[in-house]
N, C-alpha and C positions, 0 to 999 in steps of 0.2 A: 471086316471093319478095319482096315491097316488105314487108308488115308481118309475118311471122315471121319470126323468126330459128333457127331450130329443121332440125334435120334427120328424115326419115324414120324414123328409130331415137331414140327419144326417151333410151335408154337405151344409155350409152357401154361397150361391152361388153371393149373392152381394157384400160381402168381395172381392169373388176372384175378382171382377169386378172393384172394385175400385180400387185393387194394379197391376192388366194389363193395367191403363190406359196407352199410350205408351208417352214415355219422349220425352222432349223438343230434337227436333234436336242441335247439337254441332256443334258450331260454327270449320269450318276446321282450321287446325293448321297456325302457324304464318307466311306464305308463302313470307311477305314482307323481315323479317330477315333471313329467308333462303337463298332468293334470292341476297341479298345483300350480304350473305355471301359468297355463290358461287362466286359470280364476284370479292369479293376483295380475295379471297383464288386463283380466276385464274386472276387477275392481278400482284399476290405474285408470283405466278409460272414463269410467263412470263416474270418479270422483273429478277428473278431469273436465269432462261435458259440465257435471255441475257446476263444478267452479266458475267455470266461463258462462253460464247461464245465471249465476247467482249473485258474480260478485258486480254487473253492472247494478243491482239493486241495492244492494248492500255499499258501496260507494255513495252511490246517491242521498241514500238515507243518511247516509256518514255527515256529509257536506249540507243536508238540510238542516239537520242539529247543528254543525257548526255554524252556520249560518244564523238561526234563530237564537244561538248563545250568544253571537258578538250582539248582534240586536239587541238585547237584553242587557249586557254590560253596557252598551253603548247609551242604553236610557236608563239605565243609573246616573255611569257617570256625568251626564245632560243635569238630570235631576240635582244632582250634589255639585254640580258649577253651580245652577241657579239659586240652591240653596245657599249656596255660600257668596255669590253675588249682592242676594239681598238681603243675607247676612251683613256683610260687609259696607253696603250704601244705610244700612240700619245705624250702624258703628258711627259712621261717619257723620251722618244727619243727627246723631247724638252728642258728638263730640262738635260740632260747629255749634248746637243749640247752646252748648255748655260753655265754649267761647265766647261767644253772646254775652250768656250771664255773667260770668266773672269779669267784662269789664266795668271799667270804674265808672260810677252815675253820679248823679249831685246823691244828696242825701234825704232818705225817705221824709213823705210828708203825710200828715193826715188827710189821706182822702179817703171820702163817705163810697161804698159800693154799693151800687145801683141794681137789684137782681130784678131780670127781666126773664121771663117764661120763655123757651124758643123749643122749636121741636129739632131734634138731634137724632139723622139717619144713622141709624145701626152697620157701619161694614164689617166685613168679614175680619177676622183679625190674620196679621202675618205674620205669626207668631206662631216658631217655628218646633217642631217636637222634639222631645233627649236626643235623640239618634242624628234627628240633623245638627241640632247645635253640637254635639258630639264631632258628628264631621267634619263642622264649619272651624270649628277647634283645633283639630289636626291639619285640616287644610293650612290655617295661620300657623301654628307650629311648622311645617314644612315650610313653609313664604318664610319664616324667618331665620330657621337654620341653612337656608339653602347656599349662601356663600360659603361656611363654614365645614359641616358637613358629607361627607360622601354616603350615598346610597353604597347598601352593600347588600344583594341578592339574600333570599333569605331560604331559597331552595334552587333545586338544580335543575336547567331545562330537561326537558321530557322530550325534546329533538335530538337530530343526530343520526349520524351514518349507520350505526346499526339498528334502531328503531324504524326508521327510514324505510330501508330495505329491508327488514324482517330478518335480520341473519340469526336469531333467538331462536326463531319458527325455522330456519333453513339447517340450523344445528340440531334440532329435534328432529326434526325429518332425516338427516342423513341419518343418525343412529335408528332410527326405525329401517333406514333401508338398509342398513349395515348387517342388524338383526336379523330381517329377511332373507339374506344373501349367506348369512351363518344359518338359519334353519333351513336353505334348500339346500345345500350342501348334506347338511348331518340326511334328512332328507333323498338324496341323493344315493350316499355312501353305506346309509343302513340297508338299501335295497337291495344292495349286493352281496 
């Protein structure tokens, strides 16, 4: 054995033996966060489908009450012009009669009254209930301060960019998604 250095076995057979020992099994992948991910991605979808199935109906119905409210205010306000119309040709037809009377005549004389029988149709009366002369009141109260004056809102519109858009609902929503997104995590990290 002067000039090799080699043995018989050129090939070291306990080496291969120790790097085939066969590896520790792997643990299966994170099946708890898949799982949970599936069902909030198809409760995403479902409440999605809904929505878009739901909300042309729910609009609809929105805009038929709004519709049948203005209706409603709109035959009011009809009702309380007319009552204040002939409120007002009342006033007036009062005030001419009474002009009438106070001006000046010759001076009364004795005349004999004649009563004669006649039959006298019964009309309706237009004579008007509290609540309208009520109005009819306010209405001339406003006719007469109106020069003077200024309306001044007596509450705050219910419109506006964030009602509008719902950013109320798109704030509440993100924290629910926020939450979501902290419990798959914890979710996640416990599983390991």
């Amino acid at each position: 054995m002067a000039l090799n250095n080699y043995e018989e076995d050129p090939f070291d057979q306990e080496s291969f033996q120790q790097d085939l020992e066969p590896e520790p099994e792997k643990k299966p992948g994170n099946r708890t966060f898949l799982t949970v991910l599936i069902v909030l991605g198809l409760v995403f979808l479902v409440g999605l489908l809904g929505l878009l199935l739901l909300a042309p109906k729910f609009i609809a119905n929105q805009r038929a009450s709004q519709m049948e409210q203005a209706a409603l205010i709109n035959a009011a306000n009809t009702a309380t012009a007319m009552a204040g119309f002939a409120q007002e040709s009342l006033l007036q037809t009062q005030a001419a009669q009474t002009s009438i009377a106070l001006t000046p005549t010759a001076a009364p004389t004795n005349t004999p009254v004649v009563v004669v029988a006649t039959h006298t149709p019964v009309v309706a009366s237009t004579e008007l209930s509290a609540e309208e002369l009520a109005t009819v009141s306010a209405l001339k109260t406003q006719m007469a301060g109106q020069g003077t004056a200024v309306a001044t809102p007596t509450e705050l519109p219910d419109a506006g960019f964030a009602v509008e858009f719902g950013l109320p609902l798109m704030g509440g929503l993100a924290i629910v998604l926020i939450v979501v997104i902290i419990f798959s995590r914890k979710l996640r990290l416990s599983s390991r």
